[in-house]
N, CA, C and O atoms as a CHARMM CRD file, in Angstrom:
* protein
*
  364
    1    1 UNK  N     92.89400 133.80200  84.14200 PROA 1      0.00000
    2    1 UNK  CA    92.92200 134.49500  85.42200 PROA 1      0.00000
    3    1 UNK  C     93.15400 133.47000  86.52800 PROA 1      0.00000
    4    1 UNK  O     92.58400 132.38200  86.60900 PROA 1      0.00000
    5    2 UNK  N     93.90600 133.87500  87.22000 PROA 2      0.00000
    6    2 UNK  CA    94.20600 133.00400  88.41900 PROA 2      0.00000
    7    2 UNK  C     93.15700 133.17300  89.60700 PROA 2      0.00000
    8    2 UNK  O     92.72200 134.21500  90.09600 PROA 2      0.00000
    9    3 UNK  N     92.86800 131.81300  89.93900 PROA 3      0.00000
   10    3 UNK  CA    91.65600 131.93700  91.09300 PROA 3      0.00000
   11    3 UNK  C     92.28300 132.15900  92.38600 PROA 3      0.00000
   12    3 UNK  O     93.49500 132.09700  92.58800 PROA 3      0.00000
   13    4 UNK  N     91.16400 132.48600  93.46900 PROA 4      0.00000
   14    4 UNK  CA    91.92900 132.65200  94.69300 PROA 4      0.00000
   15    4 UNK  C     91.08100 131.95700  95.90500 PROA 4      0.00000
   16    4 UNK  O     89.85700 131.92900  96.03100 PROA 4      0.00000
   17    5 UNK  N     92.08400 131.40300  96.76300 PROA 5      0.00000
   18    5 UNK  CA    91.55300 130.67300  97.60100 PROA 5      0.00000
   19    5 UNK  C     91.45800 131.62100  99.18900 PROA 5      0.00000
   20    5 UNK  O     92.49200 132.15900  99.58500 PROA 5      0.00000
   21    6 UNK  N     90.89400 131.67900  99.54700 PROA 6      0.00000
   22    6 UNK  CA    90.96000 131.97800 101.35000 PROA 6      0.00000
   23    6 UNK  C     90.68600 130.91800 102.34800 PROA 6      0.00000
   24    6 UNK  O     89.89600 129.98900 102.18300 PROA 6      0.00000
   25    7 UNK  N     91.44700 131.15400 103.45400 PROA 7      0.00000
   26    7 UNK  CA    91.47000 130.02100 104.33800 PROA 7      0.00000
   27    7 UNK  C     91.51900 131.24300 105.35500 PROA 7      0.00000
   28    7 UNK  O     92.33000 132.11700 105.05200 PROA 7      0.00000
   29    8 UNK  N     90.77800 131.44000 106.51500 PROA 8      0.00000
   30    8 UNK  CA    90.14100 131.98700 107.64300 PROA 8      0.00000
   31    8 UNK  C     90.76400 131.44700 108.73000 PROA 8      0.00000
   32    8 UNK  O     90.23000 131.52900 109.83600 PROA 8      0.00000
   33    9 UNK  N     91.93500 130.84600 108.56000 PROA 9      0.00000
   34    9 UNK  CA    92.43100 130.70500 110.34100 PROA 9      0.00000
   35    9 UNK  C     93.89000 130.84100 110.32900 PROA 9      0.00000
   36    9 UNK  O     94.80400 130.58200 109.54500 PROA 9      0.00000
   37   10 UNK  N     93.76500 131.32300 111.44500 PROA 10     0.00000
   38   10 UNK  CA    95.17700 131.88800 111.95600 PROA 10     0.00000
   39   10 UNK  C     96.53700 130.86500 112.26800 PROA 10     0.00000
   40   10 UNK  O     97.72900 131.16800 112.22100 PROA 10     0.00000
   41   11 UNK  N     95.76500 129.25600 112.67400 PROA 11     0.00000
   42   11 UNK  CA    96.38800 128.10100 113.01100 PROA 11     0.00000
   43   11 UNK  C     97.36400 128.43400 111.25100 PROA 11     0.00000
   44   11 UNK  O     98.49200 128.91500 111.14300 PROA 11     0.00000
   45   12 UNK  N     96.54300 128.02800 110.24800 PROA 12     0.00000
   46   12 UNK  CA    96.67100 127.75800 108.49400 PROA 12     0.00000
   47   12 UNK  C     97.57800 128.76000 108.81000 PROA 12     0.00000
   48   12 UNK  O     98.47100 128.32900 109.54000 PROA 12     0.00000
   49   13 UNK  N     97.66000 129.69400 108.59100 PROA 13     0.00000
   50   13 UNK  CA    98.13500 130.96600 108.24700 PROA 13     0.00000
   51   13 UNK  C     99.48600 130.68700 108.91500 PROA 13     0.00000
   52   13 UNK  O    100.49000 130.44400 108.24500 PROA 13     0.00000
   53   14 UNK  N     99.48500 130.72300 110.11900 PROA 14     0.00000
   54   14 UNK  CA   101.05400 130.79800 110.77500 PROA 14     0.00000
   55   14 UNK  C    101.64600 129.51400 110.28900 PROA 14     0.00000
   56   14 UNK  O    102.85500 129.59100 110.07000 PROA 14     0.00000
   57   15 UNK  N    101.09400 128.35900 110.06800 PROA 15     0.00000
   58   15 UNK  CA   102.16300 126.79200 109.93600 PROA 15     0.00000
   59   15 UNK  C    102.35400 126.99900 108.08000 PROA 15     0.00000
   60   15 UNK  O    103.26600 126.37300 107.53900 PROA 15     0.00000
   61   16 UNK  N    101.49400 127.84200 107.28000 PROA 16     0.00000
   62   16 UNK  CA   102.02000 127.83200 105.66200 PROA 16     0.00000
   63   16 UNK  C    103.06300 129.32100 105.84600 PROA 16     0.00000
   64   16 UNK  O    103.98300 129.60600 105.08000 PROA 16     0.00000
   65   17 UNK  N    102.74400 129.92900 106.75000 PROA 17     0.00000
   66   17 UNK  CA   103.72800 130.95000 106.92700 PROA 17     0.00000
   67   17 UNK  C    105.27600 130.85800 106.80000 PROA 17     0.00000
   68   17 UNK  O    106.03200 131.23400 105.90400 PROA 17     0.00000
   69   18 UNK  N    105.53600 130.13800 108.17600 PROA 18     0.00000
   70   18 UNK  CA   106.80900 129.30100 108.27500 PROA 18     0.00000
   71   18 UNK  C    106.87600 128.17700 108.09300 PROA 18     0.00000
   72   18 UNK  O    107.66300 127.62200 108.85900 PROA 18     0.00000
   73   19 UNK  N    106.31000 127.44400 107.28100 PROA 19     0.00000
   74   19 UNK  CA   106.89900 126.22800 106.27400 PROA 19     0.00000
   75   19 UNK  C    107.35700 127.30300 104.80500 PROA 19     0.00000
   76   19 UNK  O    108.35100 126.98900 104.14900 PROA 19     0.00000
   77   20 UNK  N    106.62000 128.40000 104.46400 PROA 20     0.00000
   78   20 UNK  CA   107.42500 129.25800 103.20300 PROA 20     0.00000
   79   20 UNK  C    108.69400 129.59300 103.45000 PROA 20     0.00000
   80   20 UNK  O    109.71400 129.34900 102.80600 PROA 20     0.00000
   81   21 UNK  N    108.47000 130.40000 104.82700 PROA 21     0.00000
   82   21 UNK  CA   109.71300 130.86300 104.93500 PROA 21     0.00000
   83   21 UNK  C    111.11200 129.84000 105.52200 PROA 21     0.00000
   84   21 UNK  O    112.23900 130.33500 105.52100 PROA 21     0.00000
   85   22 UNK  N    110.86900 128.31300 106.03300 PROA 22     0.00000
   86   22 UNK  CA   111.74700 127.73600 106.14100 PROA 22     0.00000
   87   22 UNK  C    111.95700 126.78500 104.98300 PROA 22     0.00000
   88   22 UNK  O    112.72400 125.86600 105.27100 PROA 22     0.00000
   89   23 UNK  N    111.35400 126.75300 103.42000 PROA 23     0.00000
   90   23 UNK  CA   111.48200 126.05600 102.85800 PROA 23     0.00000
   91   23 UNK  C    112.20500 127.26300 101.63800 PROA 23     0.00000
   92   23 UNK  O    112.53700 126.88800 100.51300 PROA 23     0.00000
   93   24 UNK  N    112.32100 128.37400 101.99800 PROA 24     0.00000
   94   24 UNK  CA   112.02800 129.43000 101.36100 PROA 24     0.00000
   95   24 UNK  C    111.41500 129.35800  99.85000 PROA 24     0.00000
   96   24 UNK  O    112.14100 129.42100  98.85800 PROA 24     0.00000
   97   25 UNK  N    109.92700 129.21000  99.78400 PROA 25     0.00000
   98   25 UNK  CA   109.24200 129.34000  98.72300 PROA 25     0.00000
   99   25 UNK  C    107.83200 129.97800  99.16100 PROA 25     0.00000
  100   25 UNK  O    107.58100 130.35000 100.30800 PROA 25     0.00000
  101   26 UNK  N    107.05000 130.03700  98.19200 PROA 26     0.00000
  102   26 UNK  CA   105.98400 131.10200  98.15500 PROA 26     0.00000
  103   26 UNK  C    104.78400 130.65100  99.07200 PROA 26     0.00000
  104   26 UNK  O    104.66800 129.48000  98.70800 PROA 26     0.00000
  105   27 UNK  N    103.91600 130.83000  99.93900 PROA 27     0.00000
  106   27 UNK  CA   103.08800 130.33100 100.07600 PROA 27     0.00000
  107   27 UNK  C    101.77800 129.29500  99.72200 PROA 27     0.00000
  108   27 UNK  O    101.12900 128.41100 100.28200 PROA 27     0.00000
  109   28 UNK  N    101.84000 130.09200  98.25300 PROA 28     0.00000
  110   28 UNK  CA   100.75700 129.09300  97.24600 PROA 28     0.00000
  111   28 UNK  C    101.87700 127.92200  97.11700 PROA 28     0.00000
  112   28 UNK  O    101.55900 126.73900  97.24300 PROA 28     0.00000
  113   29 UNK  N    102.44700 128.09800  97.00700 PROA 29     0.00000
  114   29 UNK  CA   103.65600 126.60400  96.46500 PROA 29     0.00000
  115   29 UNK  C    103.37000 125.57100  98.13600 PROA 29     0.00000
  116   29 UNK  O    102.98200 124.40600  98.05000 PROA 29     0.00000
  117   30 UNK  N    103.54600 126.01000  99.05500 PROA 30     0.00000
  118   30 UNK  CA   103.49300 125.02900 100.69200 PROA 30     0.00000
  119   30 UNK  C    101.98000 124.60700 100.19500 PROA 30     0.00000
  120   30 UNK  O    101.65300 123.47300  99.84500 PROA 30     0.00000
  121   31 UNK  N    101.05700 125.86700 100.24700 PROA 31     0.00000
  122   31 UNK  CA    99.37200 125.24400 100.32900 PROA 31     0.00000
  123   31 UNK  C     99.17000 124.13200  98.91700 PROA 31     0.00000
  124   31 UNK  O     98.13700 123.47200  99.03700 PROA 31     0.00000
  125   32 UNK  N    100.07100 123.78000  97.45600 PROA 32     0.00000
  126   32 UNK  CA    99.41700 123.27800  96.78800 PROA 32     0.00000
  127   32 UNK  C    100.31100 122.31300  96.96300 PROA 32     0.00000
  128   32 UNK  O    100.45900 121.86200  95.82700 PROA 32     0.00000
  129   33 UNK  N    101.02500 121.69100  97.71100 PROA 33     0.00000
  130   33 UNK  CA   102.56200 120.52900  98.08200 PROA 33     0.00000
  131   33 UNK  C    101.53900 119.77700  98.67700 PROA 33     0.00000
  132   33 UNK  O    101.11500 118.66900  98.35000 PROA 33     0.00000
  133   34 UNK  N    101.09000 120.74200  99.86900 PROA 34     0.00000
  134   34 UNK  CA   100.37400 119.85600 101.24800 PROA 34     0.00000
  135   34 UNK  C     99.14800 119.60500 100.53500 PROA 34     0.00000
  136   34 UNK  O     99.03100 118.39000 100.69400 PROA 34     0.00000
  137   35 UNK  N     98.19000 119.96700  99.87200 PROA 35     0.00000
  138   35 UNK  CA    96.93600 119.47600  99.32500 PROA 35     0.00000
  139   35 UNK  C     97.30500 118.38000  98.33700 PROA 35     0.00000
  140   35 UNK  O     96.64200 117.35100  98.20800 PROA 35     0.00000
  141   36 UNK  N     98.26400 118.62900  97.73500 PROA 36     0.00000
  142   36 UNK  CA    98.48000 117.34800  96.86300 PROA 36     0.00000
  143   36 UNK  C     99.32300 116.20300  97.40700 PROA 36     0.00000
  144   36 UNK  O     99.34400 115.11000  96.84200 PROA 36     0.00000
  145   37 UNK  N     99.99700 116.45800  98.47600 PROA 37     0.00000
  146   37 UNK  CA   100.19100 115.26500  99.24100 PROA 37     0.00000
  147   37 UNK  C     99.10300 115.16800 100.02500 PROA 37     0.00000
  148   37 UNK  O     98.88100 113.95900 100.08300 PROA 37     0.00000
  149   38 UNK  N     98.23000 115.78200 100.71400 PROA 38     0.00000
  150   38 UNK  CA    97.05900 115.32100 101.16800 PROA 38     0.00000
  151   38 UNK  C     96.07000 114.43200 100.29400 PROA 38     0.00000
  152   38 UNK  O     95.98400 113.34600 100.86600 PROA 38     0.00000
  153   39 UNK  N     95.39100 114.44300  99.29300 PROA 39     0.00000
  154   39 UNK  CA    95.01600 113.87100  97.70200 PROA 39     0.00000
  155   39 UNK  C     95.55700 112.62100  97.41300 PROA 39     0.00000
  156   39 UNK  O     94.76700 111.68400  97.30600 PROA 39     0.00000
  157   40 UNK  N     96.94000 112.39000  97.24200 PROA 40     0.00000
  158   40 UNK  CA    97.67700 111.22900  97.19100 PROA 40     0.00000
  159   40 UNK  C     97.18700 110.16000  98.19300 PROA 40     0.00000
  160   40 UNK  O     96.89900 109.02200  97.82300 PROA 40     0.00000
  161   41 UNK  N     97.09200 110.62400  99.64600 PROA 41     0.00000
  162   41 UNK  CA    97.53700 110.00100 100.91700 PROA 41     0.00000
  163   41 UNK  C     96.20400 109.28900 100.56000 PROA 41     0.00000
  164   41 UNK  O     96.04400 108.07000 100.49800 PROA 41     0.00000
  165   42 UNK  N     95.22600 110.30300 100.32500 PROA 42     0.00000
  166   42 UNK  CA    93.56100 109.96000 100.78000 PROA 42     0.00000
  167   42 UNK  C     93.36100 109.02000  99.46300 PROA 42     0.00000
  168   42 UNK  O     92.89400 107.96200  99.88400 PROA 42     0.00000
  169   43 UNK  N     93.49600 108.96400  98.23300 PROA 43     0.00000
  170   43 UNK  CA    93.07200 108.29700  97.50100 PROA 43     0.00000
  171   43 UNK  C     93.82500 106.72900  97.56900 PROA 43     0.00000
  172   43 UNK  O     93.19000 105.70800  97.30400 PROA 43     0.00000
  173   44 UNK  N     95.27500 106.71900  97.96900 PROA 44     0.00000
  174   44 UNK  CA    96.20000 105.02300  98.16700 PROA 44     0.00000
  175   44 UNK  C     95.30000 104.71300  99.63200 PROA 44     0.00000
  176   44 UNK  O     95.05300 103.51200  99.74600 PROA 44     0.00000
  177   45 UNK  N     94.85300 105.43100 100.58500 PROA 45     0.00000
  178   45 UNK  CA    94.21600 105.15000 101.77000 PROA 45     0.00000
  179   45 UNK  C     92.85700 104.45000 101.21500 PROA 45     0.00000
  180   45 UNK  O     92.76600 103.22300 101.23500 PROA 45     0.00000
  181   46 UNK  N     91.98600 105.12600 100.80500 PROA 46     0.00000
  182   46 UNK  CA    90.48200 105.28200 100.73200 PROA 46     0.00000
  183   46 UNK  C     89.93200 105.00400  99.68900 PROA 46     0.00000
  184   46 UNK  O     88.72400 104.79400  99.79900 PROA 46     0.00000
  185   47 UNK  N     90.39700 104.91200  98.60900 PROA 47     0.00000
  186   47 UNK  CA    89.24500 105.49300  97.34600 PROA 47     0.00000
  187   47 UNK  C     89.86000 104.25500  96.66000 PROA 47     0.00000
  188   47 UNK  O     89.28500 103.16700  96.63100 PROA 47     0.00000
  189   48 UNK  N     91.24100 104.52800  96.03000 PROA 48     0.00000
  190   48 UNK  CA    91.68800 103.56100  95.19700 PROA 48     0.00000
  191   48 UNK  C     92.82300 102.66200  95.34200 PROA 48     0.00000
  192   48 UNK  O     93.94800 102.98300  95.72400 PROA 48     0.00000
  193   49 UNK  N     92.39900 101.44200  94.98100 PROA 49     0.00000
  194   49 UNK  CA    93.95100 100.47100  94.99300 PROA 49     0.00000
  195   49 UNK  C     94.57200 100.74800  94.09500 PROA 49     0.00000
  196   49 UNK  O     94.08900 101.48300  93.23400 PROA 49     0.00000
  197   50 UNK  N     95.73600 100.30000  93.99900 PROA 50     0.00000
  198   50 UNK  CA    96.80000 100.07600  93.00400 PROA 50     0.00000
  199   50 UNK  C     96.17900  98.39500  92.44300 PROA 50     0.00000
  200   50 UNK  O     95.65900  97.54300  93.16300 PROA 50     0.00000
  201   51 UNK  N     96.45400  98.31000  90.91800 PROA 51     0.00000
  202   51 UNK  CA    95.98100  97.09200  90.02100 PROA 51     0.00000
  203   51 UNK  C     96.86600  96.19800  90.46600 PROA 51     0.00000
  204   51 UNK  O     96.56400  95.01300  90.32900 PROA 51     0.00000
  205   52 UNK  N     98.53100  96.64700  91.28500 PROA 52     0.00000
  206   52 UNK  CA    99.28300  95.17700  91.78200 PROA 52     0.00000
  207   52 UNK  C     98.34800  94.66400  93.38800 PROA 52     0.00000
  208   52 UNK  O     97.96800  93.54800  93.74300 PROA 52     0.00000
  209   53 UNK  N     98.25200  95.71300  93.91300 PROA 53     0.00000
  210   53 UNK  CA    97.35000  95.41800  95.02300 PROA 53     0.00000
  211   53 UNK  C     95.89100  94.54300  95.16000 PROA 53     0.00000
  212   53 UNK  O     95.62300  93.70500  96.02100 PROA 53     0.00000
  213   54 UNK  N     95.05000  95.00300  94.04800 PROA 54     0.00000
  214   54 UNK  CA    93.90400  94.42600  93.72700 PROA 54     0.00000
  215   54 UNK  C     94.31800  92.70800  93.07900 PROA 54     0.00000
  216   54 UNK  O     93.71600  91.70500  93.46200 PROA 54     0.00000
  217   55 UNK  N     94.87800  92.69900  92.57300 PROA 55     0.00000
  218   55 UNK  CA    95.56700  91.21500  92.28400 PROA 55     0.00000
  219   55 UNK  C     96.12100  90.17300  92.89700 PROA 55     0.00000
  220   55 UNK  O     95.89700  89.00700  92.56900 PROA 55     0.00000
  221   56 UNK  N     96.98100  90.57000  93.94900 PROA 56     0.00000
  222   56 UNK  CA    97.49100  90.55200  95.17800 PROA 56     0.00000
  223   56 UNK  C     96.38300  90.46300  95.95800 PROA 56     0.00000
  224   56 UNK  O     96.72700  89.78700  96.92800 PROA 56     0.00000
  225   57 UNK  N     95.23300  90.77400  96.07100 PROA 57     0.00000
  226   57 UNK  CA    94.02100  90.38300  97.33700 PROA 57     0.00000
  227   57 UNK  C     93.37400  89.27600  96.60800 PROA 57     0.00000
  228   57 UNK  O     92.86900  88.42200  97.33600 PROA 57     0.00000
  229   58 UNK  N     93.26300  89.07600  95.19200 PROA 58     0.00000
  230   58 UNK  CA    92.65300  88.42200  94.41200 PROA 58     0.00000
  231   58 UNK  C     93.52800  87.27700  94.47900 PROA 58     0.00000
  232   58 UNK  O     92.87900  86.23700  94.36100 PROA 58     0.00000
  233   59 UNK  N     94.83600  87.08100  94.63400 PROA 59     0.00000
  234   59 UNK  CA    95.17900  86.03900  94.23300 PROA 59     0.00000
  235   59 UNK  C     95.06400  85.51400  96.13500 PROA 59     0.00000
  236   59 UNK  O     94.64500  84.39200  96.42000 PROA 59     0.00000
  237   60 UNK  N     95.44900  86.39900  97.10300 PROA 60     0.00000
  238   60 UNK  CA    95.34500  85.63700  98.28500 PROA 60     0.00000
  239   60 UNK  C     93.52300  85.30600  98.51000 PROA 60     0.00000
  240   60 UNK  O     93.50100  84.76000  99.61300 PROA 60     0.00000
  241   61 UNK  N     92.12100  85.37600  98.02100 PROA 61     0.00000
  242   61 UNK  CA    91.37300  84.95000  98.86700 PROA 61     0.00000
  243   61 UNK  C     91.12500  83.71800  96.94400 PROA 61     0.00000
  244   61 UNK  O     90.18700  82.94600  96.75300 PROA 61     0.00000
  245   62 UNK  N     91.97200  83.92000  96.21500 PROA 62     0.00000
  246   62 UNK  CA    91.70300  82.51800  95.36400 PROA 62     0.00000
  247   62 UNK  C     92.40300  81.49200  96.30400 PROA 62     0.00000
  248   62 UNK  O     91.91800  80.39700  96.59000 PROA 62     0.00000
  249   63 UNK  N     93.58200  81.96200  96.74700 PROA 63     0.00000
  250   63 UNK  CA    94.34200  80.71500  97.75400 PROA 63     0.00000
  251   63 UNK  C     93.89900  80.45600  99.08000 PROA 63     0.00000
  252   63 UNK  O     94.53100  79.65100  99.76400 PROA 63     0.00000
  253   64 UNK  N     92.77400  81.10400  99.58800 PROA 64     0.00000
  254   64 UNK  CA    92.80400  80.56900 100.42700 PROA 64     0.00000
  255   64 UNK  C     90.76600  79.95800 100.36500 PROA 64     0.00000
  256   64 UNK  O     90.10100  79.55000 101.31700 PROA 64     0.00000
  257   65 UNK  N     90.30400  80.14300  98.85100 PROA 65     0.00000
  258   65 UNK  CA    89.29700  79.35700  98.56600 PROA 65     0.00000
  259   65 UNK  C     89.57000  78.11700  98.37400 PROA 65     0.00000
  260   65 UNK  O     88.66700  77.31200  98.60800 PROA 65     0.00000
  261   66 UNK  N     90.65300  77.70400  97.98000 PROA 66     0.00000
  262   66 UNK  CA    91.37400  76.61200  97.33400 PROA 66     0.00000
  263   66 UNK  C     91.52100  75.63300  98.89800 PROA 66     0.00000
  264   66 UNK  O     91.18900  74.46100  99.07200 PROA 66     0.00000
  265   67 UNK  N     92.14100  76.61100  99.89600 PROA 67     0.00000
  266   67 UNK  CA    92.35700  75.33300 100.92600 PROA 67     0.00000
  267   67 UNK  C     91.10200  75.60200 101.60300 PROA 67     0.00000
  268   67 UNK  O     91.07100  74.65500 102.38900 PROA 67     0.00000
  269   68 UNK  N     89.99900  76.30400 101.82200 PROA 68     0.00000
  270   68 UNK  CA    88.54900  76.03000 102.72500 PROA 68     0.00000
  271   68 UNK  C     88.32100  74.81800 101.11800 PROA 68     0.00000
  272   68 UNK  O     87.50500  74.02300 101.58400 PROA 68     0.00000
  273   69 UNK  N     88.45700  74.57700 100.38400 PROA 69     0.00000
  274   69 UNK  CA    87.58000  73.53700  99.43600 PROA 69     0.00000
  275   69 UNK  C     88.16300  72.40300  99.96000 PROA 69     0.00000
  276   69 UNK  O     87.46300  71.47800 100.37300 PROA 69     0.00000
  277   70 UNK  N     89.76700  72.36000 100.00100 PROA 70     0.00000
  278   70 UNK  CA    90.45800  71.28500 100.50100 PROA 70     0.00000
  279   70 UNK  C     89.87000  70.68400 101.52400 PROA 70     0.00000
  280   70 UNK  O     89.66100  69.48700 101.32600 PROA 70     0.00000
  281   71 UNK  N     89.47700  71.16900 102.72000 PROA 71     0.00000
  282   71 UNK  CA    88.85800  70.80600 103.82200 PROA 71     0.00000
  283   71 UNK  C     87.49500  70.07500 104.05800 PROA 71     0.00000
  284   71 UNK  O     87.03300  69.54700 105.06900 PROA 71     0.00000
  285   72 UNK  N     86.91200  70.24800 102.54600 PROA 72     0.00000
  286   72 UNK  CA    85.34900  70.16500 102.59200 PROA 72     0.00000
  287   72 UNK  C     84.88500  67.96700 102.71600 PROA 72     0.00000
  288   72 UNK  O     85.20600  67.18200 101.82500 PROA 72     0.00000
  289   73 UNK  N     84.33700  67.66800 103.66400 PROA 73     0.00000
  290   73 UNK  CA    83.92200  66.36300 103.86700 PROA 73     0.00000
  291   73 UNK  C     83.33000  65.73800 102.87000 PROA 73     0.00000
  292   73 UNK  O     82.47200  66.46000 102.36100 PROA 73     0.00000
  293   74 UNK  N     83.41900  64.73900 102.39300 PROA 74     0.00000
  294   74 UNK  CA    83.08000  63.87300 101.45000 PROA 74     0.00000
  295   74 UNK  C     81.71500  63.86700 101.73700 PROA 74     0.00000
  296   74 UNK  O     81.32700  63.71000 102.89500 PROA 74     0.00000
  297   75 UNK  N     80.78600  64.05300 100.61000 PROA 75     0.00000
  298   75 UNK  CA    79.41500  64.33600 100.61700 PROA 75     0.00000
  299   75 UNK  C     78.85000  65.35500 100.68100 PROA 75     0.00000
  300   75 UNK  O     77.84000  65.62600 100.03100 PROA 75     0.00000
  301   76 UNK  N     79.50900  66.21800 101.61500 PROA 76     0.00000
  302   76 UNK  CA    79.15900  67.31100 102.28900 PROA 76     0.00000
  303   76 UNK  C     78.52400  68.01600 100.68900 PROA 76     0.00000
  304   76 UNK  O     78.99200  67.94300  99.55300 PROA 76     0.00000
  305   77 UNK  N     77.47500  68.58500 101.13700 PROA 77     0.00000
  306   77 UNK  CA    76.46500  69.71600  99.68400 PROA 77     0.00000
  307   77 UNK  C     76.03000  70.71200 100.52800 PROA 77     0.00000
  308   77 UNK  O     76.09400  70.51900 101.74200 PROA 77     0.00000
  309   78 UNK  N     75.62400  71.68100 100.11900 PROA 78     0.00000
  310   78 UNK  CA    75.04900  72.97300  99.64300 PROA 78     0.00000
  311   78 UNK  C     73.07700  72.64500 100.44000 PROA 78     0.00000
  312   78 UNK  O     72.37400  73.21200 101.27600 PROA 78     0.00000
  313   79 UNK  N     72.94400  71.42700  99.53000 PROA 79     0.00000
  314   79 UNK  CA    71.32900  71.02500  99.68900 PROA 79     0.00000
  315   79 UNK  C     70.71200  70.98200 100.74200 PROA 79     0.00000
  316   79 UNK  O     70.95000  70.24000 101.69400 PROA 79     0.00000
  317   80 UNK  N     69.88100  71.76900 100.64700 PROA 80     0.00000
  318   80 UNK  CA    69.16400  71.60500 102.35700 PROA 80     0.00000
  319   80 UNK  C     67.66800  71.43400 102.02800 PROA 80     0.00000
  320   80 UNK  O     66.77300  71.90200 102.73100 PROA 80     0.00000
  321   81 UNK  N     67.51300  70.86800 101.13000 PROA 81     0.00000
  322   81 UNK  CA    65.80400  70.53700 100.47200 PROA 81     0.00000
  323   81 UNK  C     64.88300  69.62200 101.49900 PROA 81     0.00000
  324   81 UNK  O     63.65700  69.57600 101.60500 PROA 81     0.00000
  325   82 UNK  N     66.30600  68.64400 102.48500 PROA 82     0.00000
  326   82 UNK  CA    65.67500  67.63400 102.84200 PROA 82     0.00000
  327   82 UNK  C     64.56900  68.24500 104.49800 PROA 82     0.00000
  328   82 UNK  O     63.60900  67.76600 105.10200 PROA 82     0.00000
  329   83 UNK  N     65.38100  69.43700 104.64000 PROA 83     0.00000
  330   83 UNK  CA    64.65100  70.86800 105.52000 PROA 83     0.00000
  331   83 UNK  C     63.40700  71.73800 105.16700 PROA 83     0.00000
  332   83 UNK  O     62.86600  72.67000 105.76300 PROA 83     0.00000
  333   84 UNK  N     63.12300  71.05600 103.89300 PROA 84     0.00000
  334   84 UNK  CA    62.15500  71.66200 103.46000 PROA 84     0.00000
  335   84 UNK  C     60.86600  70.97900 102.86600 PROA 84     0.00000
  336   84 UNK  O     61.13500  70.19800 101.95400 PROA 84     0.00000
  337   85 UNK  N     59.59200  71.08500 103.15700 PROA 85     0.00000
  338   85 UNK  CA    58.54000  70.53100 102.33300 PROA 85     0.00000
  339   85 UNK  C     58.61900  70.75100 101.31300 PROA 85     0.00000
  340   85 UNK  O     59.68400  71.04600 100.77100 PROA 85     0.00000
  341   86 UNK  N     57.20900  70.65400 100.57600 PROA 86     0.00000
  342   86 UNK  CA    57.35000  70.88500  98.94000 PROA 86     0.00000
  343   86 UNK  C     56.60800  71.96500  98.43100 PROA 86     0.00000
  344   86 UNK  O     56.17000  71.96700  97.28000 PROA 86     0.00000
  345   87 UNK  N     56.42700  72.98000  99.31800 PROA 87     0.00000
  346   87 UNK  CA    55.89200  74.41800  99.29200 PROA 87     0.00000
  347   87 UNK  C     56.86500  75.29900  99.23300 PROA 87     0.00000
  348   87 UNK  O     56.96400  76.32700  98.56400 PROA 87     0.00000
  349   88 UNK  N     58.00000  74.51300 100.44600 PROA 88     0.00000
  350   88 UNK  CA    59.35800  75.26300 100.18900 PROA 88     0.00000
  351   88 UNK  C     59.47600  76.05000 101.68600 PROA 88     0.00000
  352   88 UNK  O     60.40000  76.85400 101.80800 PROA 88     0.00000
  353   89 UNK  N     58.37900  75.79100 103.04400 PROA 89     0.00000
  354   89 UNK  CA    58.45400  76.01200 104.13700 PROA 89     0.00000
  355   89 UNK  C     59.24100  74.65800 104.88100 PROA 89     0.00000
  356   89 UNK  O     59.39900  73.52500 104.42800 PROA 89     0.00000
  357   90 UNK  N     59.57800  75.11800 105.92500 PROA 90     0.00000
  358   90 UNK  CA    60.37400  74.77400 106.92300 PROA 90     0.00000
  359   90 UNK  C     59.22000  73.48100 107.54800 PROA 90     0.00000
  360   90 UNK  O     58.02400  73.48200 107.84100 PROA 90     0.00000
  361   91 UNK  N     60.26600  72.49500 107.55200 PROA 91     0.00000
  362   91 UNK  CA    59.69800  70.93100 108.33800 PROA 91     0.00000
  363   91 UNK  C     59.95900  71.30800 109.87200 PROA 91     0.00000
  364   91 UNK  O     59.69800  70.49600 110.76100 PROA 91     0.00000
């Protein structure tokens, strides 16, 4: 059985109206075009990358870990113990 949808406004109604009749196809055909190009838009927007994309961000913040390391001063550490007693509070 085919389900049925309602949409309550008159705006909906008149713009799937004449997008049917200037595309000449059925109404359900405009309302399930535009929801599934709506779907598309929202998920490449919002939800999900593409695996070349995610790789592509991965490979630009590996390159640009590579030159903040380049930069780093001879000696320069992480260690900040010498800030600290031996409880592990602040000197």
């Amino acid at each position: 059985m085919t389900k049925q949808l309602n949409v309550r406004s008159d705006v909906a109604y008149e713009i799937a109206h004449s997008l049917a009749r200037s595309s000449r196809t059925s109404i359900a055909d405009v309302v399930e075009t535009a929801l599934r190009e709506f779907k598309d838009r929202r998920s490449q927007a919002w939800d999900v990358l593409a695996p070349e994309e995610v790789e592509r961000r991965y490979q630009e913040l590996r390159a640009l870990s590579a030159r903040s390391a380049a930069t780093k001063l001879p000696g320069a550490t992480s260690d900040h113990s010498d800030m600290y007693d031996e409880n592990g509070l602040p000197i």
